[in-house]
C-alpha positions as CSV (number, residue, x, y, z in Angstrom):
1,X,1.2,-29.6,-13.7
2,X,0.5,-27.3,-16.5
3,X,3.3,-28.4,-19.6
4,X,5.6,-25.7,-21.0
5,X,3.5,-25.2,-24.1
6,X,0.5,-24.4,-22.2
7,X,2.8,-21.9,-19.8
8,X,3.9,-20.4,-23.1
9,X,0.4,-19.5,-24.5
10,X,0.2,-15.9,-24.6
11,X,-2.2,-14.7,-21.5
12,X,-5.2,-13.5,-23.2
13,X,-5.9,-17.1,-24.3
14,X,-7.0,-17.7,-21.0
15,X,-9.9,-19.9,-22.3
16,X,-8.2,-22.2,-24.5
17,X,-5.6,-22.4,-21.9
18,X,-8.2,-23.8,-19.2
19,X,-9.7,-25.9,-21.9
20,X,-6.9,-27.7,-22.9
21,X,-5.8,-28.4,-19.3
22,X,-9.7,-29.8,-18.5
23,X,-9.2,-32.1,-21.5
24,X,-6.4,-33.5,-20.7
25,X,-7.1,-34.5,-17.0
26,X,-10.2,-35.9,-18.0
27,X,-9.5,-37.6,-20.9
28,X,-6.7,-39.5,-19.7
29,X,-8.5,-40.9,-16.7
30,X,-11.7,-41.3,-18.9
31,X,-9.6,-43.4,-21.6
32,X,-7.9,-45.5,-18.3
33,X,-11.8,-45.8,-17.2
34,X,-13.0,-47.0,-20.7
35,X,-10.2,-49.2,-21.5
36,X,-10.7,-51.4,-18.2
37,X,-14.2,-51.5,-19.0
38,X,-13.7,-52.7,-22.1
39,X,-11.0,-55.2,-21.8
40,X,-13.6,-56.8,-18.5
41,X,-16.8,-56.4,-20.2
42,X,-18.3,-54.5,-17.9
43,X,-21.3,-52.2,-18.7
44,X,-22.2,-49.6,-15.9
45,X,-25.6,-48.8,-17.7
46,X,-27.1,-46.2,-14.6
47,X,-24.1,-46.0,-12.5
48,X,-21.5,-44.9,-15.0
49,X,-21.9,-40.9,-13.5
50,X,-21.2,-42.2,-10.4
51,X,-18.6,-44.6,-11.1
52,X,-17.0,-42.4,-13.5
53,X,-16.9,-39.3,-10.7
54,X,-15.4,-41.6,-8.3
55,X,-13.0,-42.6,-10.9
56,X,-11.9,-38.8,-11.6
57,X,-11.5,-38.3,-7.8
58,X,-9.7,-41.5,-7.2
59,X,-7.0,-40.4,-10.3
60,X,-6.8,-37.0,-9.5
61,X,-6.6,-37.9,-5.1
62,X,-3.5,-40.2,-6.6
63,X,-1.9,-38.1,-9.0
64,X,-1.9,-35.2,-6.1
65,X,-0.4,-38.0,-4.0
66,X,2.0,-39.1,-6.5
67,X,3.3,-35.2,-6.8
68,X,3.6,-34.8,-3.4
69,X,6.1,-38.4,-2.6
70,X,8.1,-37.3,-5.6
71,X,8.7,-33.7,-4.1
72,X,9.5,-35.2,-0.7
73,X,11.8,-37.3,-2.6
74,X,13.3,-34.8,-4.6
75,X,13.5,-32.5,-1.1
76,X,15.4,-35.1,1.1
77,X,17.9,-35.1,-2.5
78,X,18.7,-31.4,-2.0
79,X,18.8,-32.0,1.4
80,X,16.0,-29.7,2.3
81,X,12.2,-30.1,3.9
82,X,8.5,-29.7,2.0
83,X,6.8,-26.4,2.4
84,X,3.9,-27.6,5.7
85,X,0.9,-28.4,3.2
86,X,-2.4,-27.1,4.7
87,X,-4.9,-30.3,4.7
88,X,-8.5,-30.0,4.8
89,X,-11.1,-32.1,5.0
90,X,-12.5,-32.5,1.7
91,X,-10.6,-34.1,-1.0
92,X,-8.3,-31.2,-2.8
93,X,-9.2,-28.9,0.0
94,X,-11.5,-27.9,-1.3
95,X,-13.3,-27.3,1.7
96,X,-10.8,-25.1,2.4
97,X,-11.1,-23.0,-1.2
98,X,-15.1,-22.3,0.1
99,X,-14.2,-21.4,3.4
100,X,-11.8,-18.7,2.2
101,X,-13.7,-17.3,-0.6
102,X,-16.6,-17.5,1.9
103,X,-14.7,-15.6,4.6
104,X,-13.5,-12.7,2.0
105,X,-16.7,-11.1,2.4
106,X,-16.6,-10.2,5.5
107,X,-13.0,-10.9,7.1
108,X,-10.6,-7.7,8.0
109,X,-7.8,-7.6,5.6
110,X,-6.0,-11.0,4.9
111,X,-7.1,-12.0,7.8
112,X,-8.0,-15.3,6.1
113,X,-4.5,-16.2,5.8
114,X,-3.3,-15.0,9.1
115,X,-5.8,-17.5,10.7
116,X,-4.1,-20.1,8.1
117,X,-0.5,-19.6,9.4
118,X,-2.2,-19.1,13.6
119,X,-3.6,-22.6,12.7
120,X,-0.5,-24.2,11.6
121,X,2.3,-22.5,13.6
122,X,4.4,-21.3,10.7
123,X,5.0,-18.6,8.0
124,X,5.0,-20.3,4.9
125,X,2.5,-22.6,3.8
126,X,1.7,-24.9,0.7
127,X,-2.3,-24.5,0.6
128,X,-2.7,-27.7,-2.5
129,X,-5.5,-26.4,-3.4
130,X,-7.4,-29.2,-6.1
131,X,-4.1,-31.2,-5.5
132,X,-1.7,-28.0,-6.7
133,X,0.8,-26.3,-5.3
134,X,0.5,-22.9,-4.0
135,X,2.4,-21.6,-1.8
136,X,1.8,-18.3,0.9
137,X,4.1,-16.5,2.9
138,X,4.9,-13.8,5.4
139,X,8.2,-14.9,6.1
140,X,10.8,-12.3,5.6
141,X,13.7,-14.5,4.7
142,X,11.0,-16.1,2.1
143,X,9.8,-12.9,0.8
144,X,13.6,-11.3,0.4
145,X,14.7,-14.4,-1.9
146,X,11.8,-14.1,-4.4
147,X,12.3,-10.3,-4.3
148,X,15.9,-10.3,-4.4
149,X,18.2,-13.1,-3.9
150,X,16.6,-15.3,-5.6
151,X,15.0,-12.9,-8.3
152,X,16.3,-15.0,-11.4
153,X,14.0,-18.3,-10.0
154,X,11.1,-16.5,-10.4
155,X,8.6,-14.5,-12.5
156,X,5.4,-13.0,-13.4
157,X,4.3,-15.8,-14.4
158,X,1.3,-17.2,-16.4
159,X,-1.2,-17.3,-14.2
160,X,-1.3,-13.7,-12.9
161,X,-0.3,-12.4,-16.6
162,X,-4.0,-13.9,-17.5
163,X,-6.1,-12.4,-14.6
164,X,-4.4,-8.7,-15.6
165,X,-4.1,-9.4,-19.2
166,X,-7.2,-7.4,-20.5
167,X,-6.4,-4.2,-18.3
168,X,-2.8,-3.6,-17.9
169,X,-1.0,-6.1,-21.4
170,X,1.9,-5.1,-22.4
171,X,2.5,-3.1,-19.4
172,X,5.3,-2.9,-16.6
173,X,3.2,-4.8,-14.0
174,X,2.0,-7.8,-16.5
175,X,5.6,-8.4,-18.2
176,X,9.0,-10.1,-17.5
177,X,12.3,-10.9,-19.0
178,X,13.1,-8.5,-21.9
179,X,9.7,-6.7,-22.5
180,X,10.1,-5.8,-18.7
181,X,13.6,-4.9,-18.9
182,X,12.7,-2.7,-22.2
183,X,10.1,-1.1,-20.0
184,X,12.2,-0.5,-17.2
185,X,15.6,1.2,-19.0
186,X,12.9,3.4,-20.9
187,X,11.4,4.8,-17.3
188,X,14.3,5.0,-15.0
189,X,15.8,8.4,-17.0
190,X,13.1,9.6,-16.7
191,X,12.7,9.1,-13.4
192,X,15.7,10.7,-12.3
193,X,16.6,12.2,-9.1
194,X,16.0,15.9,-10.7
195,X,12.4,14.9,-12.1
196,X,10.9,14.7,-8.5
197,X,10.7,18.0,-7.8
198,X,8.9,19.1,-10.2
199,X,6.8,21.2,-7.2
200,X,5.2,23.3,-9.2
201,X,2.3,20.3,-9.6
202,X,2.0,19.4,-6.5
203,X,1.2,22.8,-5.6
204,X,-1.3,23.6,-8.6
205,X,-3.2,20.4,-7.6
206,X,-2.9,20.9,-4.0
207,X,-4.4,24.5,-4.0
208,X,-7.3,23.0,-5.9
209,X,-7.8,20.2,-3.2
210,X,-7.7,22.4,-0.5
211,X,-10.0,24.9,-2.3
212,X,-12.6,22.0,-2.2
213,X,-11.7,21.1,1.7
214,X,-12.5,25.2,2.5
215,X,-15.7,24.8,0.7
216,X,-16.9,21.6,2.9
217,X,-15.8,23.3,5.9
218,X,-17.7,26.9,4.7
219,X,-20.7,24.3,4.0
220,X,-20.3,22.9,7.3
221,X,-20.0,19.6,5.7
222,X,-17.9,16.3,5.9
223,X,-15.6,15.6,2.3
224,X,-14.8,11.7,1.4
225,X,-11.0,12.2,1.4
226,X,-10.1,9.3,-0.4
227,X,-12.4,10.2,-3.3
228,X,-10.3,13.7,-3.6
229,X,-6.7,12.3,-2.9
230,X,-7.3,10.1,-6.1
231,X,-8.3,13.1,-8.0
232,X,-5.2,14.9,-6.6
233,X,-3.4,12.2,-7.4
234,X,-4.7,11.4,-10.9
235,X,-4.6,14.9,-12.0
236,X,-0.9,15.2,-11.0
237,X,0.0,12.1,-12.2
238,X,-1.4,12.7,-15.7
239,X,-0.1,16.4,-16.3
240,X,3.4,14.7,-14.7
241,X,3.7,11.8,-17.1
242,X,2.0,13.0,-20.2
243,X,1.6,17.0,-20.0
244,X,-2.3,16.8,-19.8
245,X,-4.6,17.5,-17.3
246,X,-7.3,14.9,-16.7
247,X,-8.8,18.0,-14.5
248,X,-10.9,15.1,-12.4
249,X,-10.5,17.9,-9.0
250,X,-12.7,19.7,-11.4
251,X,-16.0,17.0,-12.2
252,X,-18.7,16.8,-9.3
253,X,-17.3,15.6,-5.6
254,X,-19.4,12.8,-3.8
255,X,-22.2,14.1,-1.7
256,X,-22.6,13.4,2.2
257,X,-24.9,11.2,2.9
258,X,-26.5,10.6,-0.8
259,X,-23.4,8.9,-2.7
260,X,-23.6,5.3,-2.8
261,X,-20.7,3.3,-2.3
262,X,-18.7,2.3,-5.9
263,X,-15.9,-0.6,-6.3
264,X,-13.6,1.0,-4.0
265,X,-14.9,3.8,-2.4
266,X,-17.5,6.7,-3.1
267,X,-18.8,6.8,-6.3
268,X,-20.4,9.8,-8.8
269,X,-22.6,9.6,-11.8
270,X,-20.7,11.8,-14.2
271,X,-18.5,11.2,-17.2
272,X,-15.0,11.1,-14.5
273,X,-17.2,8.6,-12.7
274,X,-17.4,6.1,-15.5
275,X,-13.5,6.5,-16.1
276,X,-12.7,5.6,-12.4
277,X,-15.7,3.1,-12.2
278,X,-14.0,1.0,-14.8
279,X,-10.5,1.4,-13.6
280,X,-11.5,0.1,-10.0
281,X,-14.2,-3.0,-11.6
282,X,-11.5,-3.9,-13.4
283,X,-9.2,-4.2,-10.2
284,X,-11.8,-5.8,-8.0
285,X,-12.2,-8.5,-10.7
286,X,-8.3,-9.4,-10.9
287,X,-8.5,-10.0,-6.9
288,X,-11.9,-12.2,-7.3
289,X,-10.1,-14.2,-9.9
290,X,-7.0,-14.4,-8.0
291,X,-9.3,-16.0,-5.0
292,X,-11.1,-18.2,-7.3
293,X,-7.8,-19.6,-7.9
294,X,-6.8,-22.0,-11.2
295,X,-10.8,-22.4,-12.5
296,X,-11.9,-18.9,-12.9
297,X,-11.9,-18.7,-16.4
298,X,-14.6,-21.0,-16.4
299,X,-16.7,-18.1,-14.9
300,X,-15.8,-15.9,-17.7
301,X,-15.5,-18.6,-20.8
302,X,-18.1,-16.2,-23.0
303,X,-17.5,-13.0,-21.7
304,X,-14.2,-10.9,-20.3
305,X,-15.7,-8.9,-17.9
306,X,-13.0,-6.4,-17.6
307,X,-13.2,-6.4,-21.4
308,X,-15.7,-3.5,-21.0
309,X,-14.0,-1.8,-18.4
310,X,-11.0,-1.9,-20.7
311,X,-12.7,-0.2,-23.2
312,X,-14.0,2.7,-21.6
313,X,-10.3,3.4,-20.2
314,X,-8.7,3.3,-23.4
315,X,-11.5,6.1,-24.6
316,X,-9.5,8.5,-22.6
317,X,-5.6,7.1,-23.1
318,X,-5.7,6.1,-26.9
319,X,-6.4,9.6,-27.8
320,X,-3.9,11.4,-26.2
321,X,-1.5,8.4,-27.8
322,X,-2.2,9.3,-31.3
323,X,-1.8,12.7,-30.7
324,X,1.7,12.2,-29.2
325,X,2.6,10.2,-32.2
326,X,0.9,12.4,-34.8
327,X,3.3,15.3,-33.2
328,X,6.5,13.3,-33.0
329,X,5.8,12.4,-36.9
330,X,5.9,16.9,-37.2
331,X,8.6,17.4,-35.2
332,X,12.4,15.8,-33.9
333,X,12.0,15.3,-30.2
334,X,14.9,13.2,-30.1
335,X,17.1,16.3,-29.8
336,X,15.3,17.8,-27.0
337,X,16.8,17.3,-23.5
338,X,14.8,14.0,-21.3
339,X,14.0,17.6,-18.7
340,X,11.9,18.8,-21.0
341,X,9.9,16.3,-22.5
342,X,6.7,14.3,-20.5
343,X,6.8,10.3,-20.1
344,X,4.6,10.2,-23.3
345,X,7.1,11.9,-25.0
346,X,9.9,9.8,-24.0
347,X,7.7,6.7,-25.3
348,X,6.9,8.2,-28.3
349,X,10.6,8.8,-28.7
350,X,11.0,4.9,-27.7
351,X,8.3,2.8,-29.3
352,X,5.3,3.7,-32.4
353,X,3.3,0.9,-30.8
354,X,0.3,2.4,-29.6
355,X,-1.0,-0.4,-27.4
356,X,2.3,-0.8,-25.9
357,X,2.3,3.0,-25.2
358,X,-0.9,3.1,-23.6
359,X,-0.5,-0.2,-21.8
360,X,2.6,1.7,-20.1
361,X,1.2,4.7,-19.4
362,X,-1.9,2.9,-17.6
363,X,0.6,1.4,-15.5
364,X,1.8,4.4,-14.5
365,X,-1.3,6.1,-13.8
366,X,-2.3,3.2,-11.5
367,X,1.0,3.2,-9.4
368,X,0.9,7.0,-9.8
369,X,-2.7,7.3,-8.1
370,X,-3.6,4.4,-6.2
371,X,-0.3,4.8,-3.6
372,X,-0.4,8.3,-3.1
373,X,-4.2,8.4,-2.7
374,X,-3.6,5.2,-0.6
375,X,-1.4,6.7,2.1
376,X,-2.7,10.4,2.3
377,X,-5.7,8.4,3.0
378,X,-5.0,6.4,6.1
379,X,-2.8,9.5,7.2
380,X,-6.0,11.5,7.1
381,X,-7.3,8.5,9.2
382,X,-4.8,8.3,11.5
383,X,-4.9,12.1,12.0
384,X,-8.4,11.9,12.5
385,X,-8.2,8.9,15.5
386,X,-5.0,10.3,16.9
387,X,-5.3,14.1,17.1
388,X,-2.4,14.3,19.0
389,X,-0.3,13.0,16.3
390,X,-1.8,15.5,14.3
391,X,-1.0,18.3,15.9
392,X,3.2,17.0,16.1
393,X,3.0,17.0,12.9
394,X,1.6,20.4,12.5
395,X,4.0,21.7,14.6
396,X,7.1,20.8,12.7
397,X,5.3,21.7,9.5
398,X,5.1,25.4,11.2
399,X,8.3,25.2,12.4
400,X,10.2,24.1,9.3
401,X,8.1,25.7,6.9
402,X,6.0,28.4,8.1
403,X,2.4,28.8,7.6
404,X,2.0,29.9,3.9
405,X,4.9,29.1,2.0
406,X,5.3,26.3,-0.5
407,X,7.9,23.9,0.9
408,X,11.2,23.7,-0.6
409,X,13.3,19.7,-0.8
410,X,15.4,20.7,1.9
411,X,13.0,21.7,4.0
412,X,11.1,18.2,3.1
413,X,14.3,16.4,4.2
414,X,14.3,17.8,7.4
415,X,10.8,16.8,8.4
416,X,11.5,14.0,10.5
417,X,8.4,13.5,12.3
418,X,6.2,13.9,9.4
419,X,8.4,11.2,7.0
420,X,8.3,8.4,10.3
421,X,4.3,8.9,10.2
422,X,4.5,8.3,6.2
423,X,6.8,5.3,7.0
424,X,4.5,4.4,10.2
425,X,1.2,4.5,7.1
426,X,3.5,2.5,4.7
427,X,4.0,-0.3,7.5
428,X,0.5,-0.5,9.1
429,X,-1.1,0.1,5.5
430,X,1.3,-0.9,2.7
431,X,-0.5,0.3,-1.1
432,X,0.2,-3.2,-2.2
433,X,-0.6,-5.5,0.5
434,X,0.0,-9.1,-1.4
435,X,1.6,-9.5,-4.4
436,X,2.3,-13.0,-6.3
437,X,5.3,-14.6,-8.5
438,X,6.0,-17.9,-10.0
439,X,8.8,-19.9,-9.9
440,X,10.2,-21.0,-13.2
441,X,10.0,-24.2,-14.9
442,X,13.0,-25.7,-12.5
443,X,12.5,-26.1,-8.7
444,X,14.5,-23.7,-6.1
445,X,15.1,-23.9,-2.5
446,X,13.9,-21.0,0.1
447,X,16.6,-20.3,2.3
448,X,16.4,-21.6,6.0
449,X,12.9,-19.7,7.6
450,X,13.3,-16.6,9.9
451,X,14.3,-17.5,13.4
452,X,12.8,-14.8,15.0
453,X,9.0,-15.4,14.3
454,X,6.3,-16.0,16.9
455,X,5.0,-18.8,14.9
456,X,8.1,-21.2,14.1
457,X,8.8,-22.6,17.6
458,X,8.1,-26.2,17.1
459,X,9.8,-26.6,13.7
460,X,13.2,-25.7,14.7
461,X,15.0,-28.5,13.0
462,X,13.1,-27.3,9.5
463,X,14.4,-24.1,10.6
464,X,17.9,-25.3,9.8
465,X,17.1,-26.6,6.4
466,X,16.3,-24.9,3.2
467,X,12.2,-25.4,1.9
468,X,11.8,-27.2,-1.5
469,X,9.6,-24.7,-4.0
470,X,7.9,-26.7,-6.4
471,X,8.5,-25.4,-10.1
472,X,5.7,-23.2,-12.0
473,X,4.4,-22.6,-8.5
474,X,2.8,-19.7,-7.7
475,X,4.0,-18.2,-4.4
476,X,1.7,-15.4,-2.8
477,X,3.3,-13.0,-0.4
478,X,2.0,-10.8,2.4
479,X,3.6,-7.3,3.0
480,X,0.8,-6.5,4.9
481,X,1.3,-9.2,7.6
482,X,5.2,-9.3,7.6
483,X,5.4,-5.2,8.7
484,X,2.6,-6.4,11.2
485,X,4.5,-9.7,12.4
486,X,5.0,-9.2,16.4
487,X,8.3,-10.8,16.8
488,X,9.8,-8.4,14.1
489,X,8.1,-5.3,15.2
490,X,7.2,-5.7,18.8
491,X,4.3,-6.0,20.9
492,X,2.6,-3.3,19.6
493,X,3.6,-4.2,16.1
494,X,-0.5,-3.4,15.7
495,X,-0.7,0.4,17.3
496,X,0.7,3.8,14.9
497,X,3.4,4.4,16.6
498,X,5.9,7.1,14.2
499,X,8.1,7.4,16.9
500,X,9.7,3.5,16.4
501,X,11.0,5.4,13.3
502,X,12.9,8.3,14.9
503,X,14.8,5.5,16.7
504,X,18.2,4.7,14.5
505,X,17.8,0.7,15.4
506,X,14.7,0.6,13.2
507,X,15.9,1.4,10.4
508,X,19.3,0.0,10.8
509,X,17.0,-3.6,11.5
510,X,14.9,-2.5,8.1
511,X,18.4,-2.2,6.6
512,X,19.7,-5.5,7.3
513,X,16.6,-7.5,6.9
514,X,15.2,-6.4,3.4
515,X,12.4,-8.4,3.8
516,X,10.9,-6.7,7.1
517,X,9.6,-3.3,4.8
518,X,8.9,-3.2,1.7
519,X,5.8,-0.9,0.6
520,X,7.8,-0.2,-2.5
521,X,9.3,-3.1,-3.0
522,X,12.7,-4.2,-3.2
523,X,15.0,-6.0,-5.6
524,X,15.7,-5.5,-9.3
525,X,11.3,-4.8,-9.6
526,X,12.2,-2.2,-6.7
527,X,9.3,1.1,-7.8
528,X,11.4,3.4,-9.7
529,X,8.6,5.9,-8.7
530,X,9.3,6.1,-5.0
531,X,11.6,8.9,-3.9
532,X,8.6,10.9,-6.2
533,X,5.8,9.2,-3.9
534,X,7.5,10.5,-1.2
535,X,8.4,14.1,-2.2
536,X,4.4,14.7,-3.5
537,X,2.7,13.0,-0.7
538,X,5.4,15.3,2.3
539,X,4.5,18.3,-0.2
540,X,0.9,18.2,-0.4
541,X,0.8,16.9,3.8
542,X,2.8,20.5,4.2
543,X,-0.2,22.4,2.5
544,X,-3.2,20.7,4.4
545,X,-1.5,21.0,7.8
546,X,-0.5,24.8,7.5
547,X,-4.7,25.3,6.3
548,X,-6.0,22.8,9.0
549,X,-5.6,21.7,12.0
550,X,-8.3,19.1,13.2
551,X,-9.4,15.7,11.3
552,X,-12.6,14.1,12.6
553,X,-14.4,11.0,11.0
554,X,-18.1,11.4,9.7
555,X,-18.9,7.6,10.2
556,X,-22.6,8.9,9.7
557,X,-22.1,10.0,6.1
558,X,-20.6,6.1,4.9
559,X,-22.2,4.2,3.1
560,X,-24.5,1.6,3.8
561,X,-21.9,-1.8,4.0
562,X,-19.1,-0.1,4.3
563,X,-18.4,0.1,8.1
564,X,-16.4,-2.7,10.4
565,X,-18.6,-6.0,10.9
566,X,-19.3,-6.6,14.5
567,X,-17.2,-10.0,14.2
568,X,-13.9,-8.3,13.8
569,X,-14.1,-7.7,18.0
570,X,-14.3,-11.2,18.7
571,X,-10.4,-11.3,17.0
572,X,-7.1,-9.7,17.9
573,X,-5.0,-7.0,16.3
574,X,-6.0,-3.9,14.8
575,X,-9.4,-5.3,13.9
576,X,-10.2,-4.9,17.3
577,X,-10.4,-1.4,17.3
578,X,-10.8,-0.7,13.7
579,X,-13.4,2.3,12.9
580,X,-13.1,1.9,8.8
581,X,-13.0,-1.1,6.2
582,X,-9.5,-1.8,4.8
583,X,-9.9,-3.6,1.7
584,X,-7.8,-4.3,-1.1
585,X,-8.1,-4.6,-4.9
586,X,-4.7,-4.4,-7.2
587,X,-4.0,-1.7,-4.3
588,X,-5.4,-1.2,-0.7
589,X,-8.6,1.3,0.2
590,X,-11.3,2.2,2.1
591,X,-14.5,0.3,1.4
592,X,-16.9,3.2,1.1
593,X,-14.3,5.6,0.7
594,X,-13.2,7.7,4.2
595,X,-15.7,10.9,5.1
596,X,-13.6,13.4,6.7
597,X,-14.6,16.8,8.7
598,X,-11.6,19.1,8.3
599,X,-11.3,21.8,10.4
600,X,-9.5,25.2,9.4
601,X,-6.6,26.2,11.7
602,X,-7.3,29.9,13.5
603,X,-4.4,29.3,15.5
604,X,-0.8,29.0,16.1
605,X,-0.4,25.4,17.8
């Protein structure tokens, strides 16, 4: 277990912290080793590798052993039971660490870890993986205490911190305690109820969006969606917070059927392309680290690889930064009311740090474009698969709000069916699909596990008992899987089905079971940006429905890699039937991006 000095390093010592910890569980055991030699007289000449291998497996096999008695121990104390500990073949499963990172390449979405709870018959797991805990979960009841019940037992934590260090610092995402809560009282005025409907962007960027859709379909040619709903996102997001257009709806488009495939979806060659290149590397790196697990650094010990990828996004944020602070220097914004300043005024206005600035705004940017691009994305999917969805939700956009007009917030509050297909996207296809805390340096209990999942039947008595979590443990969650989990959602807990959220008792169940949905979160971290996610991805749904009417998938124009493996038939679930590549970095995508034939409405339906 890593000691408190070490969990206090700051996180972009990432190196020495590894180094330290490989020093001292090998010099220990190596000093034990030499000692006994000594005092015996024993030379090993040729076989001291060996013996001293053997040796370092023998101590570390022990010391896991050791741990885990004193935390059964320690559990039967507090009256409660161990977290089920997955155990593999090899010693520190690590069998079991190459099987997953193996799998990654070619599973559907966490997938690996729903075989892992299958396998075991329960929703919460302690994987020990080289002898440490770490602990998974899809267990609502779990998942609602770390978020919310049990908030002050847990953390950030060191070990995410480091993997995110280099691309998001000093930011909302990478911080706790009072650099979090400093971030969080400076954004929620901001975000105040009458900041959301600021409509006037979503339609400036939507008109542009759609301008590009009417030019594929004059072409007669497919348009990678995703591609354009982060642009659309992006450039919203950007004049939103900080009152300056990135204009990306304006730089080249990917081409059908030329454009290879980038990190996360469809990539381009141009100067845009490099920004969004580096800011989806630098994702895809934090989740291969994450999967790695404790020993990544040692893959990186003499070069950061998102250090470049840091670089090139700070080209385009540190400049609009000093020019914010250069004119708060010239002029007293204090005075002016919150309404009419942007977010990078309100930071200026907060902090003359420009790293801490620009660490915020980043974070911003990435919740601002990766969940709205996210979910207009699979909606576009869904449209495209389910036509008859699409045309409901067509018709209420016609009814409600006519065929031209700009929508107004009450007509967005009375589209029903179109919010339960947002809320239907958000379940099936959450924006975050795992996240990850630690607990703090003293152990906690997890309340009793939920009673009501299809995977608990045999452990009813530690149903009735709390579950001991180990301190400065990291504990992995699975949005994703819970708003999937059959016993909470039904049998066809895996089909889009909208209509389960026109029925009261869903949401009343959501209600009292916080842990069942939660694409935004939930808790005192709950996304302060999420009554403006809703209003800008209903407004700009509005404008492509009252322009078009049919959605059809150009599977021929994606990239080579980047359609469904022939093994996802042979398991159950959506997989089955799956005609695009879920994937997910920081945030979830489409692997190849999602190539799209929209079809321009001539009709009333």
């Amino acid at each position: 277990m890593p000691s408190r000095s070490i969990l206090s390093a700051h996180p972009a010592n990432f190196r020495a912290r590894l180094l330290k910890d490989l020093f001292v569980a090998f010099a220990i055991p190596s000093a034990v080793l030499y000692a006994l030699l000594l005092v015996n007289n024993i030379r090993l000449g040729l076989f001291a590798p060996p013996v001293y291998f053997l040796f370092f497996l023998g101590w570390a096999t022990s010391k896991g052993a050791y741990s885990t008695y004193r935390q059964r121990k320690l559990a039967e104390q507090l009256g409660s039971k161990p977290i089920p500990c997955v155990v593999g073949k090899w010693p520190g499963n690590l069998d079991i660490l190459l099987k997953m990172i193996g799998a990654f390449k070619t599973s559907y979405i966490l997938d690996v870890y729903l075989q892992l709870f299958e396998e075991h018959q329960c929703t919460t797991l302690n994987l020990r993986i080289l002898w440490g805990d770490n602990i998974i979960t899809m267990d609502r009841e779990h998942i609602n205490f770390v978020l919310s019940t049990g908030f002050k037992n847990f953390w950030r934590g060191r070990a995410q911190k480091e993997r995110m260090e280099t691309l998001l610092g000093e930011g909302i995402f990478n911080r706790d305690d009072d650099i979090w809560k400093m971030h969080r009282s400076t954004a929620r005025p901001f975000f105040a109820r009458d900041r959301f409907y600021d409509f006037e962007i979503f339609e400036t960027y939507s008109t542009k969006v759609l301008s590009h859709l009417s030019n594929s379909v004059d072409k007669n040619e497919p348009c990678e969606a995703q591609d354009l709903y982060s642009r659309f996102a992006l450039d919203a997001a950007s004049e939103f917070l900080f009152g300056v257009n990135l204009d990306t709806l304006s730089a080249s488009l990917p081409t059908p059927g030329s454009t290879f495939m980038g990190p996360k979806g469809s990539a381009t060659r141009d100067t845009w392309g490099a920004f969004v290149r580096a800011f989806d590397e630098a994702q895809i790196n934090i989740m291969k680290r994450a999967r790695i697990g404790y020993l990544w650094p040692l893959l990186e010990m003499f070069k950061d690889r998102n250090q470049k990828h840091a670089e090139v996004i700070a080209e385009w944020l540190d400049p609009l930064v000093r020019k914010a602070l250069e004119d708060n220097k010239m002029m007293d914004t204090m005075t002016s009311p919150l309404g009419d300043k942007t977010f990078l005024q309100h930071l200026v206005d907060s902090t003359q740090d420009p790293v801490l600035i620009r660490d915020q705004l980043l974070s911003m940017l990435l919740a601002s474009r990766d969940t709205t691009a996210c979910v207009l994305t699979y909606i576009t999917y869904f449209m495209a698969i389910h036509p008859e969805i699409a045309q409901k939700m067509r018709a209420e956009v016609l009814n409600l709000c006519g065929s031209h007009a700009s929508p107004t917030i009450d007509q967005i509050r009375q589209l029903q069916y179109l919010r339960a297909v947002i809320n239907e996207t958000l379940r099936l296809f959450p924006p975050v699909p795992l996240n990850v805390r630690e607990s703090r340096d003293a152990p906690c209990l997890l309340p009793p596990a939920d009673h009501s999942y299809q995977y608990s039947e045999h452990q009813s008595q530690a149903r009735e008992s709390p579950s001991f979590m180990p301190a400065n443990t990291t504990v992995t969650w699975f949005p994703l899987l819970t708003q999937r989990n059959k016993a909470l959602w039904g049998d066809d807990a895996d089909e889009f089905k909208p209509e389960r959220w026109l029925n009261p008792e869903t949401q009343t169940k959501c209600n009292a079971h916080m842990g069942m949905f939660l694409p935004f979160s939930h808790g005192p971290r709950i996304c302060i940006g999420k009554n403006y996610a809703y209003n800008e991805m209903t407004f700009f749904l509005v404008r492509l429905l009252q322009r078009f009417d049919r959605f059809e998938l150009a599977l021929e124009c994606q990239p080579e890699g980047s359609l469904p493996p022939k093994v996802w038939k042979e398991r159950s679930g959506r997989q089955k039937v799956e005609k695009i590549w879920p994937a997910a970095a920081l945030t979830l995508f489409v692997k190849g991006g999602l190539w799209v034939r929209f079809h321009k409405a001539t009709s009333e339906p």
